[in-house]
Backbone of each chain as ProteinMPNN parsed JSONL, in Angstrom:
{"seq_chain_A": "XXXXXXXXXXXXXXXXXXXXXXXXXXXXXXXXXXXXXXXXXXXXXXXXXXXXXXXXXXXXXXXXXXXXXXXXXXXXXXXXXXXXXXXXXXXXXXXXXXXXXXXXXXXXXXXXXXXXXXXXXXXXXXXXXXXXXXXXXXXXXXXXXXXXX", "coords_chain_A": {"N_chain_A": [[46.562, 190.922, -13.753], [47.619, 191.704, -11.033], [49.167, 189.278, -8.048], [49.24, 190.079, -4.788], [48.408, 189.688, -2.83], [48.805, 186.941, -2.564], [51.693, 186.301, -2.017], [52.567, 185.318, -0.491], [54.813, 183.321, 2.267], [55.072, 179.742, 1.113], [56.032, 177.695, 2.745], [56.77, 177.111, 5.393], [58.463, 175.277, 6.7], [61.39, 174.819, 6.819], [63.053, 177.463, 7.282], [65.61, 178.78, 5.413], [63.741, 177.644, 3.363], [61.934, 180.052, 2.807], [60.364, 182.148, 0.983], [59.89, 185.119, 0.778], [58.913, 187.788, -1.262], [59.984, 190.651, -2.464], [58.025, 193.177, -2.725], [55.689, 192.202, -1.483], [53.381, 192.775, 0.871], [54.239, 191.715, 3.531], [56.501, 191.539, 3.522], [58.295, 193.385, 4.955], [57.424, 193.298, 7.838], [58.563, 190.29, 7.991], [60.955, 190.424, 7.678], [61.936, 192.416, 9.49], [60.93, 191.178, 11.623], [62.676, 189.04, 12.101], [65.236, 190.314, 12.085], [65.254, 191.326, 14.622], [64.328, 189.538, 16.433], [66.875, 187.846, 15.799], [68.566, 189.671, 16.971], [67.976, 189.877, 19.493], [68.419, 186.791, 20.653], [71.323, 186.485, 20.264], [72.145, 188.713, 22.058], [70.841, 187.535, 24.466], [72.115, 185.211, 24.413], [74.896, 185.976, 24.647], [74.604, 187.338, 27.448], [74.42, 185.152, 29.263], [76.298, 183.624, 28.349], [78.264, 185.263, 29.595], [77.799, 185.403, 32.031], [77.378, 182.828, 33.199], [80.701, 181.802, 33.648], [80.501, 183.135, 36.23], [78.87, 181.932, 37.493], [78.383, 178.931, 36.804], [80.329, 176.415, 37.177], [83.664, 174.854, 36.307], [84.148, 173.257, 33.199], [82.216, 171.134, 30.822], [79.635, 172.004, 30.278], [80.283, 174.514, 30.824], [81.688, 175.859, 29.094], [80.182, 175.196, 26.876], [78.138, 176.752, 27.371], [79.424, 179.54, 26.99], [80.107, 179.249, 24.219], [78.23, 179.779, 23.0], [77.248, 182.173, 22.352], [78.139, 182.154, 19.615], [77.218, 180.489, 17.539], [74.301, 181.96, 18.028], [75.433, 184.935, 17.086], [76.369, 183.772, 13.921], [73.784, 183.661, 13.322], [72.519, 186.216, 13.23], [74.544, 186.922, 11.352], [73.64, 185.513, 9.157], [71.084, 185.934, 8.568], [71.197, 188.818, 7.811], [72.09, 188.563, 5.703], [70.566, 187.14, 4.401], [68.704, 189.281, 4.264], [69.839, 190.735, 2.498], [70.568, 189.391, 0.349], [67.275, 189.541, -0.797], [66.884, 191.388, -0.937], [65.918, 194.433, -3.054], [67.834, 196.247, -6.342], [68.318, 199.075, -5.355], [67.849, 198.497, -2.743], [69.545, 197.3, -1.719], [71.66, 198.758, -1.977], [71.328, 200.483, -0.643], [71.643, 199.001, 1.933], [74.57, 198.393, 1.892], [75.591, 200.98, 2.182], [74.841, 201.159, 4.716], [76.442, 199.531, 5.959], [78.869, 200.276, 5.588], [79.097, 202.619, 7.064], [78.786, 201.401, 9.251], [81.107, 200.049, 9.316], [82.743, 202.214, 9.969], [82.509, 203.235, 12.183], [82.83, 201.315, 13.941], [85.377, 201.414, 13.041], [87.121, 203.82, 14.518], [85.729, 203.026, 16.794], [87.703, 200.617, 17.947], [89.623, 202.131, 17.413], [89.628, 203.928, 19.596], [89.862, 202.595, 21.133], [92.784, 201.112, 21.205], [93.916, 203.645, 21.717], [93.024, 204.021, 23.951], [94.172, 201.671, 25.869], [96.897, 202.014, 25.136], [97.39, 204.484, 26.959], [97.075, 203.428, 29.093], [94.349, 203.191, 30.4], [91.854, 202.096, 32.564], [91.208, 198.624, 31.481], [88.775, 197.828, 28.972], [86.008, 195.464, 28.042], [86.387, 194.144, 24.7], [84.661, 193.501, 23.874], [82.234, 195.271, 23.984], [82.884, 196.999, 21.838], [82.044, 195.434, 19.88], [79.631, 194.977, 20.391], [78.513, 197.116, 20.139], [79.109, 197.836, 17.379], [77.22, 196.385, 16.329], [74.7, 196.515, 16.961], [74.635, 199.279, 15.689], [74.581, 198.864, 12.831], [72.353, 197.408, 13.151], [70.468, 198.727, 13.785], [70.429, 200.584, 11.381], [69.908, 198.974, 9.199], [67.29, 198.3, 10.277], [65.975, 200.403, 10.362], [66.036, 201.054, 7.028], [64.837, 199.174, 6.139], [62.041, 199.353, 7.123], [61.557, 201.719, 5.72], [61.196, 200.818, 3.136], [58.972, 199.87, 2.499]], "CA_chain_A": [[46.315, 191.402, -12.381], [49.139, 190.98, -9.747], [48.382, 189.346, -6.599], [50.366, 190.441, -4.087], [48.312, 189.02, -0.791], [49.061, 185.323, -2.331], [53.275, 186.09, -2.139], [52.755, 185.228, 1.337], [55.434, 181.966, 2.018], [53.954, 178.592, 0.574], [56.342, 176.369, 3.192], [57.538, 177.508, 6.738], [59.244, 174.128, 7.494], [62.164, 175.118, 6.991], [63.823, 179.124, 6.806], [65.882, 179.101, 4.214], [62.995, 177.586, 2.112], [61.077, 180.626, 2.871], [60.496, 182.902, 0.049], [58.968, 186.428, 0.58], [59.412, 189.193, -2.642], [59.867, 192.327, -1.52], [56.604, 193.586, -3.422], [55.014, 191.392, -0.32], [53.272, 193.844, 2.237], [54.529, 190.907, 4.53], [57.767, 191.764, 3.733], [58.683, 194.39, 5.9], [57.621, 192.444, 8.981], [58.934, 189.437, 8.208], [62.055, 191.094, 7.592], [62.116, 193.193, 11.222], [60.844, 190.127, 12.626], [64.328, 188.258, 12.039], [66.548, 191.276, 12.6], [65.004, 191.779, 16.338], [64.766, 188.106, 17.019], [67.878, 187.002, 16.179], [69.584, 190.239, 17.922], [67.603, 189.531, 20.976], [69.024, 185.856, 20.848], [72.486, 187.427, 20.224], [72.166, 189.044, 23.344], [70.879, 186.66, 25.801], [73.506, 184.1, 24.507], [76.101, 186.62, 25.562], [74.432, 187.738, 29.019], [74.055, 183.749, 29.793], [77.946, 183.376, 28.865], [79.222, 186.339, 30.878], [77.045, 185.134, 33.522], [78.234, 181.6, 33.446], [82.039, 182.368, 34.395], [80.357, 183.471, 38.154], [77.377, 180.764, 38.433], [78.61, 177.437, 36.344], [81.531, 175.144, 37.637], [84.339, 174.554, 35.07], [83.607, 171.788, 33.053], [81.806, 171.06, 30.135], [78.661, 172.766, 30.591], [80.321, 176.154, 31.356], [82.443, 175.624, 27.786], [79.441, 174.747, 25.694], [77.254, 177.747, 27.301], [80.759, 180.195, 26.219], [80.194, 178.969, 22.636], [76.665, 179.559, 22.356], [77.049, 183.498, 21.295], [78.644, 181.615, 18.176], [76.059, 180.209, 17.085], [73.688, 183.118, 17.146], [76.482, 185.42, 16.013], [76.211, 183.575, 13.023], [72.344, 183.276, 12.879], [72.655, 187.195, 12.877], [75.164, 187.364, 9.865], [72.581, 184.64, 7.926], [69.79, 187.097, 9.138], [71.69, 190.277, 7.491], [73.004, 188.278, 4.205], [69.607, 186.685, 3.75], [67.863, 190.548, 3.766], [70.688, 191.497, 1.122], [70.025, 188.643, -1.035], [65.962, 189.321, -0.706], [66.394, 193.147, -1.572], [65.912, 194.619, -4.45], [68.964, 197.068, -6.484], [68.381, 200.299, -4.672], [67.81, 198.547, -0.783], [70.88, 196.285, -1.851], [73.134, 199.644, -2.225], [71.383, 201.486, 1.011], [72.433, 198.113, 2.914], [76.053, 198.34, 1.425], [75.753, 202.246, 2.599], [75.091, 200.888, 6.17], [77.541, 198.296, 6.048], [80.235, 201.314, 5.366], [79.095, 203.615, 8.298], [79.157, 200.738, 10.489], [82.943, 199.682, 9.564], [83.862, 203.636, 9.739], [81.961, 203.236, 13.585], [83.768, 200.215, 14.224], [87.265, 201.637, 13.361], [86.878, 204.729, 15.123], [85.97, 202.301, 17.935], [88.561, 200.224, 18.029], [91.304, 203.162, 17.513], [89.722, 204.601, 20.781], [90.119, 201.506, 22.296], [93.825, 200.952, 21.172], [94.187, 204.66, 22.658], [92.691, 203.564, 25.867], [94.998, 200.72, 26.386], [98.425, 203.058, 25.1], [96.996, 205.477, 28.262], [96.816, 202.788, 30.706], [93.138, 203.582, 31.255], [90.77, 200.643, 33.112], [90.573, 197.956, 30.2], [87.08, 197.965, 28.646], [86.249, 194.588, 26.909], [86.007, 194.736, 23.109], [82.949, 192.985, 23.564], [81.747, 196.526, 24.171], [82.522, 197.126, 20.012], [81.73, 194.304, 18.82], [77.614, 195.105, 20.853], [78.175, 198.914, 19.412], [79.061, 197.821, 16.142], [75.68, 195.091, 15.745], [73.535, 197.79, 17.183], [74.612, 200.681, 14.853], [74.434, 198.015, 12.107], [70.857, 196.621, 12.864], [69.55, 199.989, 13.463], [70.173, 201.336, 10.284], [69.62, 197.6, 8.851], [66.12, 198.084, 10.239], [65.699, 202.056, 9.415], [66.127, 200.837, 5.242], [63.682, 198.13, 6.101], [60.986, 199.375, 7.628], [61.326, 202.223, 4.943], [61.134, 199.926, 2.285], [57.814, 199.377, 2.317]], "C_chain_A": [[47.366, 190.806, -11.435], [48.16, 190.493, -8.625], [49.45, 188.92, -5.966], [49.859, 189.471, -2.786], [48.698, 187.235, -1.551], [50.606, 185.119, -2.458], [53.454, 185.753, -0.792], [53.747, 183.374, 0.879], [54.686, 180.844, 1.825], [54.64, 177.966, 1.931], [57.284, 177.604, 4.53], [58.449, 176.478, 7.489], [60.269, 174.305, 7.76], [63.2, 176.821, 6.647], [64.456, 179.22, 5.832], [64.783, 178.891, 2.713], [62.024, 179.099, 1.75], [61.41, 181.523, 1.745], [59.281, 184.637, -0.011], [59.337, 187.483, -0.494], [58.816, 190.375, -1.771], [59.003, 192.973, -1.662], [55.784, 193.101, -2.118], [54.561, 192.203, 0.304], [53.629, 192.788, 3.038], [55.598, 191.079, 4.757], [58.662, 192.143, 4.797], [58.719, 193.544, 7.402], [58.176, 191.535, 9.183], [60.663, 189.636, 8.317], [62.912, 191.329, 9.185], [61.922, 191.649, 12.356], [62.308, 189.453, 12.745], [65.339, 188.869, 12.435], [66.689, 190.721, 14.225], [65.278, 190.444, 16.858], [65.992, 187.332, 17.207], [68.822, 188.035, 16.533], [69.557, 189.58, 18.736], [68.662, 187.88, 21.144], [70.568, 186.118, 21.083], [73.127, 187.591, 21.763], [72.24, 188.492, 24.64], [72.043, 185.649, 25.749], [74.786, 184.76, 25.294], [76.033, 186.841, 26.608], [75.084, 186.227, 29.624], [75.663, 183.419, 29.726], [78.937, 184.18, 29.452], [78.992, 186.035, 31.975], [77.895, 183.361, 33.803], [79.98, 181.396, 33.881], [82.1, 182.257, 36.173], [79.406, 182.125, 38.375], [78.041, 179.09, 37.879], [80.36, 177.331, 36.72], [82.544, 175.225, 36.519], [83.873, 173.636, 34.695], [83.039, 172.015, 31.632], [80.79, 171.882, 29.762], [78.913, 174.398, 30.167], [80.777, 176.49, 29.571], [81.319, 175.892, 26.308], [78.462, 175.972, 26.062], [78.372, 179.234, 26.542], [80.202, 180.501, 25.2], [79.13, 179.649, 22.552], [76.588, 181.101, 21.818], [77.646, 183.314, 19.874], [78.14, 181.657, 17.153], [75.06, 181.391, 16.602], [74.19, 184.295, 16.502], [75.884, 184.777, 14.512], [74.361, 183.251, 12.143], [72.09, 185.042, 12.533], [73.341, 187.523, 11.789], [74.349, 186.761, 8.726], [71.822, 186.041, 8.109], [70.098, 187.992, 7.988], [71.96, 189.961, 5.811], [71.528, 187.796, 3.353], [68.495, 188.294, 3.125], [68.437, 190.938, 2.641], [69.96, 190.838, 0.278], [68.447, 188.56, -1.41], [65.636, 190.885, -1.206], [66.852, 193.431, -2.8], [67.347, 195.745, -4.571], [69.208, 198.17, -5.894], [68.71, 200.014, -2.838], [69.079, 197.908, -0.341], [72.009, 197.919, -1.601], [72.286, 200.763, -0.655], [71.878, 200.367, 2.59], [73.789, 197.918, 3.035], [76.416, 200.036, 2.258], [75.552, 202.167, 4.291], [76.055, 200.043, 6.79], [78.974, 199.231, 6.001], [80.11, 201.995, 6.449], [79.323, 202.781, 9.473], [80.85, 200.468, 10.094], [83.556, 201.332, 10.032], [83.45, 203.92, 11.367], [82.728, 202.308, 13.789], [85.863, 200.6, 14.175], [87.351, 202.413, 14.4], [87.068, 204.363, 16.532], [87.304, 201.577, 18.645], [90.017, 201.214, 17.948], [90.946, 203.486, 19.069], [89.864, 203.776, 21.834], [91.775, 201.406, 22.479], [94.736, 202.038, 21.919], [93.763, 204.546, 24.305], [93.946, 202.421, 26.42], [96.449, 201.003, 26.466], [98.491, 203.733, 26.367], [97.532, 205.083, 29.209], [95.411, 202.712, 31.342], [92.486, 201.827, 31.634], [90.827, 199.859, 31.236], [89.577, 197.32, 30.339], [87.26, 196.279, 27.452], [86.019, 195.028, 25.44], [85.356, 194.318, 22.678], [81.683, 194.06, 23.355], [81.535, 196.9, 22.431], [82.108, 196.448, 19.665], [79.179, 194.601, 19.371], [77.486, 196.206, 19.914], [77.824, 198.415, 17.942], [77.92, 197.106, 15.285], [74.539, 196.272, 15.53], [73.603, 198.721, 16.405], [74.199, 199.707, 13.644], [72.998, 198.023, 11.653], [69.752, 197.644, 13.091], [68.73, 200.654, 12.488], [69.636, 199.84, 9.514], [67.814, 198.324, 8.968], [65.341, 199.451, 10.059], [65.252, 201.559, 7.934], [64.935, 199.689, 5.748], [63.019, 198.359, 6.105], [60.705, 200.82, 6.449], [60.67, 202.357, 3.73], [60.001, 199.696, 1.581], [56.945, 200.258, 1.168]], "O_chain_A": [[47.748, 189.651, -11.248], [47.04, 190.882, -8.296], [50.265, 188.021, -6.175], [50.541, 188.782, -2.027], [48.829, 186.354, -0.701], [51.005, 184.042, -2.901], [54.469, 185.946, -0.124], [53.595, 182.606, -0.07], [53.571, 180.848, 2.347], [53.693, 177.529, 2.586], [58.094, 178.522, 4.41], [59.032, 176.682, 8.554], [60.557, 174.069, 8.934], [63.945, 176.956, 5.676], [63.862, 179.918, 5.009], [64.804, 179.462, 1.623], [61.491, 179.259, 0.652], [62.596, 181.718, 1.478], [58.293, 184.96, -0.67], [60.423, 188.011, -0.256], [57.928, 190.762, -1.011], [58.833, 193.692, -0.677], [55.06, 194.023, -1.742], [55.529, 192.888, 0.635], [52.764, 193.033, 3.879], [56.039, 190.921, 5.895], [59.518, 191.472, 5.375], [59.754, 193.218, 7.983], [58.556, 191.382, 10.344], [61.401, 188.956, 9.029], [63.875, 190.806, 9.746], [62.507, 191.267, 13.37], [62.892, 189.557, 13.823], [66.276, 188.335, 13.027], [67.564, 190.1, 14.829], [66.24, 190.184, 17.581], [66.292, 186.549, 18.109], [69.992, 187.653, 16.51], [70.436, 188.787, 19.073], [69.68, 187.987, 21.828], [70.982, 185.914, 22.224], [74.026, 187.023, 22.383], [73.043, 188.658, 25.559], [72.752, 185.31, 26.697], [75.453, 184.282, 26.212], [77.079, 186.722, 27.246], [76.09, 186.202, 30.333], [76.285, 183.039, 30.718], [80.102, 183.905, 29.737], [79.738, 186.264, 32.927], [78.825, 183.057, 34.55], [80.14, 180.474, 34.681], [82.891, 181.787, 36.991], [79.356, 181.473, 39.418], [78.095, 178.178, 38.703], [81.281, 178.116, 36.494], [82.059, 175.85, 35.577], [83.169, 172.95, 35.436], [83.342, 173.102, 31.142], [81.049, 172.594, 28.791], [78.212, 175.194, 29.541], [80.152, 177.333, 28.927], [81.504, 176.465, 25.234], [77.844, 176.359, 25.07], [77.921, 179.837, 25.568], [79.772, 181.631, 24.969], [79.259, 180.402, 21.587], [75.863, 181.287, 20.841], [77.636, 184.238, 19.06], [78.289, 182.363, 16.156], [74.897, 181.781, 15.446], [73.615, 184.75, 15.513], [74.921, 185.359, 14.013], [73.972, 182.861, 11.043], [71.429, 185.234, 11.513], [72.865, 188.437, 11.116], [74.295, 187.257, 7.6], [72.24, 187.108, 7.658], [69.252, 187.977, 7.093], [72.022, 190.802, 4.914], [71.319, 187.958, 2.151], [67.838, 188.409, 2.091], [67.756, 191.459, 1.757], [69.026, 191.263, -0.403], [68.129, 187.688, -2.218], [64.61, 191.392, -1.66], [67.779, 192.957, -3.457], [67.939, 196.137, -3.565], [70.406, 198.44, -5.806], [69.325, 200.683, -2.008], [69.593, 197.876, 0.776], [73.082, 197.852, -1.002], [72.863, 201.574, 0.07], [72.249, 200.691, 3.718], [74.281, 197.387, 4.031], [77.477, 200.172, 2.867], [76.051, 203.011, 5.035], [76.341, 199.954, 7.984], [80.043, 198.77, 6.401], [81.187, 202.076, 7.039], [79.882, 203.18, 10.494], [81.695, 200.86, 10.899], [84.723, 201.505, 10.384], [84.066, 204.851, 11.884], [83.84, 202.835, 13.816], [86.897, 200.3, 14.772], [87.681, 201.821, 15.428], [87.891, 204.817, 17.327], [87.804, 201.955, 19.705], [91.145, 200.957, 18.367], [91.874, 203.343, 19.866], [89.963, 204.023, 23.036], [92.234, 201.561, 23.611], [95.789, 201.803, 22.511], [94.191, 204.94, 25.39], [94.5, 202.618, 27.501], [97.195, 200.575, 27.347], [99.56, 203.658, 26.972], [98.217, 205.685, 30.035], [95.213, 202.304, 32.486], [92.689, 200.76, 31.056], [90.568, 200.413, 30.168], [89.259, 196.532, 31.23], [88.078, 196.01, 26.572], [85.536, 196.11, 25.105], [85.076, 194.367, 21.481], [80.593, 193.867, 22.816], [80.454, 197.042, 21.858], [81.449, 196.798, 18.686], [78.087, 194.429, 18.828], [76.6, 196.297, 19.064], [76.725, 198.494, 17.394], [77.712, 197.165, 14.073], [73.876, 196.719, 14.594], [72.507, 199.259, 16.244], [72.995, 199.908, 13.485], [72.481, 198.355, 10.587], [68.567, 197.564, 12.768], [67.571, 201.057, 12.391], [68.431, 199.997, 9.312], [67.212, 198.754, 7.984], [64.184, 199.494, 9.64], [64.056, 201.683, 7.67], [63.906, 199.968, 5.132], [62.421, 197.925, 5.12], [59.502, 201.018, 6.282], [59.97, 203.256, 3.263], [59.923, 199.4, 0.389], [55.8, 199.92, 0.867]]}, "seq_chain_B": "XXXXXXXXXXXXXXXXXXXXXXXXXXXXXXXXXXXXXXXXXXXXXXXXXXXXXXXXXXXXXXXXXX", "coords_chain_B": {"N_chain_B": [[70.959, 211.315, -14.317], [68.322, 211.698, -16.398], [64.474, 210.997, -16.001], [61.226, 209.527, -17.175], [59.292, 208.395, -15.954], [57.372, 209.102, -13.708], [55.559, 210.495, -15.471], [55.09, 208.484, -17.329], [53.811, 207.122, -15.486], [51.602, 208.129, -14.465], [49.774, 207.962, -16.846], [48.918, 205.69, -16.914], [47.406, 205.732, -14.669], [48.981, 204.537, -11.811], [49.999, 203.524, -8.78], [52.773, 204.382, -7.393], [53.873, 201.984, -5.542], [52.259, 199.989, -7.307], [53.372, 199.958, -9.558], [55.992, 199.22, -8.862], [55.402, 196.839, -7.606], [54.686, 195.709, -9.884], [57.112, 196.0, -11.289], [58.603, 194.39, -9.458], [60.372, 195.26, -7.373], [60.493, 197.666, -4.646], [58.637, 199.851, -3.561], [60.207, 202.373, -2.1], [62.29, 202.024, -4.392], [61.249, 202.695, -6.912], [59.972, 205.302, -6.13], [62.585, 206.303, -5.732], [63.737, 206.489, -8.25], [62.101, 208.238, -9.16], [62.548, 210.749, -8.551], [64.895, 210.98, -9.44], [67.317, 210.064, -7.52], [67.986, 207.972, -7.924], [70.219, 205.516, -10.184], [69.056, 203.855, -12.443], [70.155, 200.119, -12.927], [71.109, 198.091, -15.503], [69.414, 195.606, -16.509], [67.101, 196.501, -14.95], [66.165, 198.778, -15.981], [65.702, 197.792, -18.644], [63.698, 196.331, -17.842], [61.613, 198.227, -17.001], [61.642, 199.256, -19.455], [60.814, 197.436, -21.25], [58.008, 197.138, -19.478], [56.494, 199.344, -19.81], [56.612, 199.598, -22.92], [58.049, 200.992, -24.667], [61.49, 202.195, -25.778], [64.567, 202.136, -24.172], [65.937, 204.506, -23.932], [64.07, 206.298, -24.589], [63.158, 206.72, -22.456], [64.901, 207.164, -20.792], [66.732, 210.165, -19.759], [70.392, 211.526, -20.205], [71.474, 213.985, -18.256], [72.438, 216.897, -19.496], [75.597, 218.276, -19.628], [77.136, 221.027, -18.504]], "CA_chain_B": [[69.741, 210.885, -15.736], [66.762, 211.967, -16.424], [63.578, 210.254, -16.644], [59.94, 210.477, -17.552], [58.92, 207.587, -15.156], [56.226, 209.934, -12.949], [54.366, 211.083, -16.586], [54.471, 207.552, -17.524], [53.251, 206.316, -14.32], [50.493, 209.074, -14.016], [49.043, 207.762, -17.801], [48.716, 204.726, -16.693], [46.706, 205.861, -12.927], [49.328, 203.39, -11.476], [50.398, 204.145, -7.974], [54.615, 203.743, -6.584], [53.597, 200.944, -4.97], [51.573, 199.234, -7.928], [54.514, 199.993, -10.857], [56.87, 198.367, -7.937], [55.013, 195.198, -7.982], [55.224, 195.157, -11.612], [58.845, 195.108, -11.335], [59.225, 193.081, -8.523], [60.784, 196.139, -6.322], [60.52, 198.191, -3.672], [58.029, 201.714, -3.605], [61.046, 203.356, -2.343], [63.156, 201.984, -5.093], [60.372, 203.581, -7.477], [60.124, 207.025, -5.391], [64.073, 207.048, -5.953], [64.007, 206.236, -9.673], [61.222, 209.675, -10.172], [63.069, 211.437, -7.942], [66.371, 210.682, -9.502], [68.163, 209.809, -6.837], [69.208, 206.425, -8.166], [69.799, 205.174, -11.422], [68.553, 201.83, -12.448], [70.838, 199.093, -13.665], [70.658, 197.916, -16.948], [68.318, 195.124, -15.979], [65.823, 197.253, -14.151], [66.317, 199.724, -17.215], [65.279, 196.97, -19.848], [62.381, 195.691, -17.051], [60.71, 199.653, -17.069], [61.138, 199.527, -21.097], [59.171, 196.785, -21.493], [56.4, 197.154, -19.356], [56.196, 200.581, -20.901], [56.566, 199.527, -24.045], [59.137, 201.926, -25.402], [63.03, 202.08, -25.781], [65.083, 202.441, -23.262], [66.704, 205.719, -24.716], [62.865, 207.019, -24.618], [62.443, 206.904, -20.934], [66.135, 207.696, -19.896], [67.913, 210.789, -20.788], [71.522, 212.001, -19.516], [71.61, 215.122, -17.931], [73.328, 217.799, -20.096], [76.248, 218.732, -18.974], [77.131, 222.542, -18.069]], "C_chain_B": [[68.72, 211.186, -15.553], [65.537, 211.297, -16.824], [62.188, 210.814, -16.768], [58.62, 209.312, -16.723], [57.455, 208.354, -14.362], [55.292, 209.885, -14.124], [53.882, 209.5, -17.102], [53.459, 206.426, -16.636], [51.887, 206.801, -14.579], [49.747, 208.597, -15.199], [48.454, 207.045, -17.614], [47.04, 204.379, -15.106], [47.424, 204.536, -12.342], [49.595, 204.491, -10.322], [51.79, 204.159, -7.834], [54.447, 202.764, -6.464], [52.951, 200.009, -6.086], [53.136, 199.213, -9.004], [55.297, 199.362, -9.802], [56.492, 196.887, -7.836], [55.131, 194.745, -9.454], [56.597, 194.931, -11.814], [59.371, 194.318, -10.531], [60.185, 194.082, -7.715], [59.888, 197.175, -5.618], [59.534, 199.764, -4.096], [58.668, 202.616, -3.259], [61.888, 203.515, -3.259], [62.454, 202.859, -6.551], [60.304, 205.129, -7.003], [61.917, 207.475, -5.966], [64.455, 207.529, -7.308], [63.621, 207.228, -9.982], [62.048, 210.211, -9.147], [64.796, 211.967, -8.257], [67.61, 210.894, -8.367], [68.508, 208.599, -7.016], [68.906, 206.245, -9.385], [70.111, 203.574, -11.896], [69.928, 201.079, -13.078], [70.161, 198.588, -14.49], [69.593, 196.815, -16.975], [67.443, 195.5, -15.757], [65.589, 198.338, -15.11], [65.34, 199.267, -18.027], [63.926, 196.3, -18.942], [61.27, 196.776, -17.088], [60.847, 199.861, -18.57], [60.123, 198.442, -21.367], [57.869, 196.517, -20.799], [56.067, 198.784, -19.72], [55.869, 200.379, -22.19], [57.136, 200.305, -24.931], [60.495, 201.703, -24.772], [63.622, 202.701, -24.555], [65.569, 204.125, -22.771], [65.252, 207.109, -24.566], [62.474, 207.531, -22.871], [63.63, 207.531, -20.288], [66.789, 208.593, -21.045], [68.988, 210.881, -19.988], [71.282, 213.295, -19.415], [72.842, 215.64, -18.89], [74.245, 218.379, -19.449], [76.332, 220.531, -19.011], [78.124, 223.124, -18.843]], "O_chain_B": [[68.119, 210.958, -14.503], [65.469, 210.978, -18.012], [61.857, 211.987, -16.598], [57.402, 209.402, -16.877], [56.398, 207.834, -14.719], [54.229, 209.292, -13.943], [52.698, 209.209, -17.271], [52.757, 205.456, -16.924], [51.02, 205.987, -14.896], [48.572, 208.7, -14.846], [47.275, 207.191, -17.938], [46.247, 203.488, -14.801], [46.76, 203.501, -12.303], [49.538, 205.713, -10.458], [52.046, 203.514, -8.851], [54.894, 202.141, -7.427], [53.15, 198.858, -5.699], [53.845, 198.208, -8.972], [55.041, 198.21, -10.153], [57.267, 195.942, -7.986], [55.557, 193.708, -9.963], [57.143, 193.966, -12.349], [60.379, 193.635, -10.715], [61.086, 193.372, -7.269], [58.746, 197.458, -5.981], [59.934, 200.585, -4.923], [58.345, 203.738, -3.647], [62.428, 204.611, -3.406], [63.195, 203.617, -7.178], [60.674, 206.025, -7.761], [62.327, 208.543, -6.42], [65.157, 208.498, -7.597], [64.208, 207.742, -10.934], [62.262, 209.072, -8.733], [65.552, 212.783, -7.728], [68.551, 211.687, -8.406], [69.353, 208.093, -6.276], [67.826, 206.557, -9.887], [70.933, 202.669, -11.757], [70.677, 201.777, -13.761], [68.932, 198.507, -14.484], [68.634, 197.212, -17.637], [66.518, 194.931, -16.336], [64.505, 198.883, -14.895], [64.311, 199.9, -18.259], [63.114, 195.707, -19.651], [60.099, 196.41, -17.192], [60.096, 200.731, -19.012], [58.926, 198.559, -21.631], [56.905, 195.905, -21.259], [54.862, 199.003, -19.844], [54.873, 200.937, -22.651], [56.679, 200.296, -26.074], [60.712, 201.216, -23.662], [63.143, 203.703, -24.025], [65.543, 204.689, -21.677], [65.372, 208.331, -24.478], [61.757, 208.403, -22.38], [63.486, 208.327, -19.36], [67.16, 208.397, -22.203], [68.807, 210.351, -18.892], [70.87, 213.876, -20.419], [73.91, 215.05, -19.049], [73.845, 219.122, -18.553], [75.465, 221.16, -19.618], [78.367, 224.326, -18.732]]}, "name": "protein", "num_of_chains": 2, "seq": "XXXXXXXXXXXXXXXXXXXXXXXXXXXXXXXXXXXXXXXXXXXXXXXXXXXXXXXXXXXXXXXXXXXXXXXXXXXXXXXXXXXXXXXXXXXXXXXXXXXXXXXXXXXXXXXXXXXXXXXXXXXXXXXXXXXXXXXXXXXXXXXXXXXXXXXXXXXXXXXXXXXXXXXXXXXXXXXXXXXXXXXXXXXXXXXXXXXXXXXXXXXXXXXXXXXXXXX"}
């Protein structure tokens, strides 16, 4: 007899220890839960260091708030590498199939940027791709997820 | 490739979702497998022969060509 409701995580102390099998009905959420959370973080880190430029002083402070989309940057690529390595052979090759539409969105981007700047037109940051390219990403990221189930 | 995954499922009264816990994947990765829209790796091949209990060769054919 399987038992699926006891694949729930034994140890939450620390995240990487966590272990959910994709068989899990917990899965799915715990899954979405991490995407969204560590966009959202993503996000505010970047508002808070665009914003800091106009409200914080030079100095240390202003430097170390800068950095901080770094950080969750990279709590978003764990996020994305930890769903790979947690999915099974089929969700592994529809995450590789989103991972291709986003680079073929991402070039696309970036050519129309390189054409914007040949023009002369207003220059647009390329912070602008780099948001597009998360968002098309974590879309489909969380499309195959929530599918999954 | 062709398989016989659905008839063996249906002998059994297993659901997608129950034969997916037996392998330790996904109910869409099951839906894809009877549906043939994906075909298993040799691992996941040799994981649906033995909880079947028949050869690999028994459950998977190759589509005939034209």
């Amino acid at each position: 007899m399987l038992d699926i409701e006891n694949s729930l995580p034994q140890s939450k102390a620390c995240f990487t220890s966590v272990e959910v099998p994709m068989e899990s009905p917990y899965w799915p959420k715990f899954a979405v839960r991490g995407v969204v959370s560590s966009q959202w973080a993503y996000w505010c880190s970047l508002a808070s260091a665009a914003m800091s430029v106009t409200f914080i002083p030079p100095g240390s402070v202003r430097t170390l708030v800068i950095l901080t989309p770094t950080l969750t940057a990279l709590l978003c690529v764990f996020i994305a590498y930890w769903l790979y390595r947690q999915s099974d052979e089929y969700i592994q090759l529809r995450l590789l199939r989103c991972v291709t539409i986003t680079a073929i969105v991402v070039m696309f981007c970036t050519l129309g940027y390189f054409f914007m700047e040949l023009f002369g037109f207003p220059h647009v940051s390329l912070l602008w791709v780099n948001l597009l390219g998360w968002s098309v990403f974590n879309v489909q990221l969380l499309f195959v997820v929530l599918r999954a189930r | 490739m062709k398989n016989i995954l659905p008839e063996l499922r249906a002998e059994r009264g297993w659901t997608q979702a129950e034969l997916g816990a037996r392998l330790k994947v996904s109910r869409q990765t099951v839906n894809a497998l009877e549906t043939e829209r994906y075909e298993p790796s040799l691992s996941l091949a040799f994981a649906i022969a033995e909880l079947f209990q028949r050869p690999i060769e028994a459950i998977f054919r190759p589509k005939r060509r034209a």
